[in-house]
N, C-alpha and C positions, 0 to 999 in steps of 0.2 A: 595643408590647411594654413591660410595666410592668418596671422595674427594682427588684429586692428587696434587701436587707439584713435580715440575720437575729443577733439577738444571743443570747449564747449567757453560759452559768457552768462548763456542766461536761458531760455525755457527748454532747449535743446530739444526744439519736436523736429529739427532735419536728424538730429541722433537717436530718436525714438526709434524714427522709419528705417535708420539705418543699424539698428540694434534688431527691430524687430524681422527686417529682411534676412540680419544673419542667423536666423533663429532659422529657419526654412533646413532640410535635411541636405538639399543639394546645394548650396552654399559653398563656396570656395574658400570665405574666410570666418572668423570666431572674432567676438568683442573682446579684450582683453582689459581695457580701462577707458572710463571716462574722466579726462579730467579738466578740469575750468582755473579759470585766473580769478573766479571769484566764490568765495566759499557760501555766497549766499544764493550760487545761480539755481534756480529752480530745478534744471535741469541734471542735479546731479542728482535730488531724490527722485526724480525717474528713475534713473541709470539704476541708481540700487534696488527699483523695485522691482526691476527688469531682471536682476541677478549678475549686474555686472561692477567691479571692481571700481571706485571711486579715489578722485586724490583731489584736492584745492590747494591752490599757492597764490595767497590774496597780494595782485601786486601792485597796490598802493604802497604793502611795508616795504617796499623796495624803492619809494620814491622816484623815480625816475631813472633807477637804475637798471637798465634793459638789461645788459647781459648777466645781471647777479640773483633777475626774475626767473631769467634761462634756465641759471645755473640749478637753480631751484625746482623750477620745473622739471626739468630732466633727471631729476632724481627717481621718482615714479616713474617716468616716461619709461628709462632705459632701464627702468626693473619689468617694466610687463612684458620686454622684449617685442616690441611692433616689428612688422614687415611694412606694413602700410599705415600712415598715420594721417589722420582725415580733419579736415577743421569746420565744423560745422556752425557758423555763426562765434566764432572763436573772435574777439574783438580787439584783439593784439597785433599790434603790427611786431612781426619778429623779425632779429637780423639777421645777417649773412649765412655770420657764424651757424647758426641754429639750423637756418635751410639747408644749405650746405650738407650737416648732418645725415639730413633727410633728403639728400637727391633722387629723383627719379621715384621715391615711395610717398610722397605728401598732394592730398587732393583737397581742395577747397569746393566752395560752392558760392556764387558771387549772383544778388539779384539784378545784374540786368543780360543783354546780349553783348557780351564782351568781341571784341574790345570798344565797344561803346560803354561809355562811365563809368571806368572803376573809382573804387573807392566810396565815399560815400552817399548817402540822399539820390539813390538811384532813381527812386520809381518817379519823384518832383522833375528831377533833369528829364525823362524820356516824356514825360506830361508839356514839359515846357517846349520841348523842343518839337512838339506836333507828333510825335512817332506815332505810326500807324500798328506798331507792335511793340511789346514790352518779354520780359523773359529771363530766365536763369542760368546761369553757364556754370558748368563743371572741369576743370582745368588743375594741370598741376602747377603745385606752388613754385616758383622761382624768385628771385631776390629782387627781380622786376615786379612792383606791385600789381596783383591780379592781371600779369601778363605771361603768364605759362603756359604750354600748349594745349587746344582747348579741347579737351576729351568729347563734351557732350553737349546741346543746348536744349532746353522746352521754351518754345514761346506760347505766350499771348497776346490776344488783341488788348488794344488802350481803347476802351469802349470812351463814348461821349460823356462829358462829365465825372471822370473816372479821378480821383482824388491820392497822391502820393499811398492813402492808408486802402485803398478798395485794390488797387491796383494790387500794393503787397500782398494782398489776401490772395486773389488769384493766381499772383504769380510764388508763393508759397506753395500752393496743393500743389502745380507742377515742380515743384524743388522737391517735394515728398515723393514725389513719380520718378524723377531725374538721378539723381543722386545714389539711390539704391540699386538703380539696371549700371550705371556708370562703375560704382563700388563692385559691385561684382563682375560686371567684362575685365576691372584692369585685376581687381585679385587671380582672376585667372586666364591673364597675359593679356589681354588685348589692350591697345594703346591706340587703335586706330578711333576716329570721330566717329560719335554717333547717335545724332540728333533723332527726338520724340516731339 
């Protein structure tokens, strides 16, 4: 049974889906902590009402010191002992050092069709640029931003009229779909792509 850590910023309903998936009997992994950079994310009174272990490391009091927010974080981190650690709307960019840690075990969830637009204000860019489809990629984390290899994707269409926030909407319920069939293929070794 793989053990997960799931990092969060704020409502953490792609961590809900992926809490509430490992809840299922045939499941390959368990939730072991959620934890956020900010102690006021919504998302962590889910987690606990979920029955799963919480931790916050607000890192503003770190002022801009990335690696000493790290250093912080992985306190909890490397107590819950993960096998697999997931970022789900996690709003941090971390360094090297940190991924490094986590090779080959850290999966992200990025909304658009990567590697079209990483980073941020996805759904506006694929709006602007006429795409005929919009969508969410699952991939693992590497020190290249949102360029890790890409485990999974869901698309959808960019209907007419469709506005940065309707798009997100749509392209959310497929992140709730994505994410948890992804989470569980690599908990129980597969690596290879595999788009819904």
């Amino acid at each position: 049974m793989k053990r997960v850590a799931i990092l969060i910023s704020g409502g953490g309903s792609n961590m809900v889906r992926l809490v509430q998936d490992m809840r299922s009997e045939d499941h390959p992994a368990q939730p072991v902590l959620v934890a956020s950079n900010d102690p006021t994310a919504a998302g962590l009174a889910k987690a606990a009402a979920l029955g799963v272990p919480t931790a916050a490391v607000d890192h503003r009091a770190f002022k801009g010191d990335r690696a000493a927010f790290e250093a912080a974080l992985l306190e909890p981190l490397l107590e819950s002992r993960p096998d697999i650690l997931c970022l789900a709307g996690f709003m941090r960019i971390l360094t090297p050092g940190f991924i490094d840690r986590f090779e080959g075990r850290m999966l992200n969830i990025h909304p658009s069709l990567l590697p079209k637009y990483p980073g941020l204000h996805t759904h506006a860019r694929a709006i602007e640029a006429g795409d005929a489809e919009a969508g969410a990629t699952v991939h693992e984390v590497t020190t290249d931003l949102d360029s890790g290899p890409i485990l999974g994707q869901a698309r959808v269409p960019v209907e007419p009229g469709d506005t940065p926030e309707t798009l997100a909407a749509r392209v959310l319920q497929r992140e709730h779909q994505l994410y948890p069939l992804i989470l569980r293929r690599f908990a129980s070794g597969a690596r290879e792509r595999f788009d819904i």
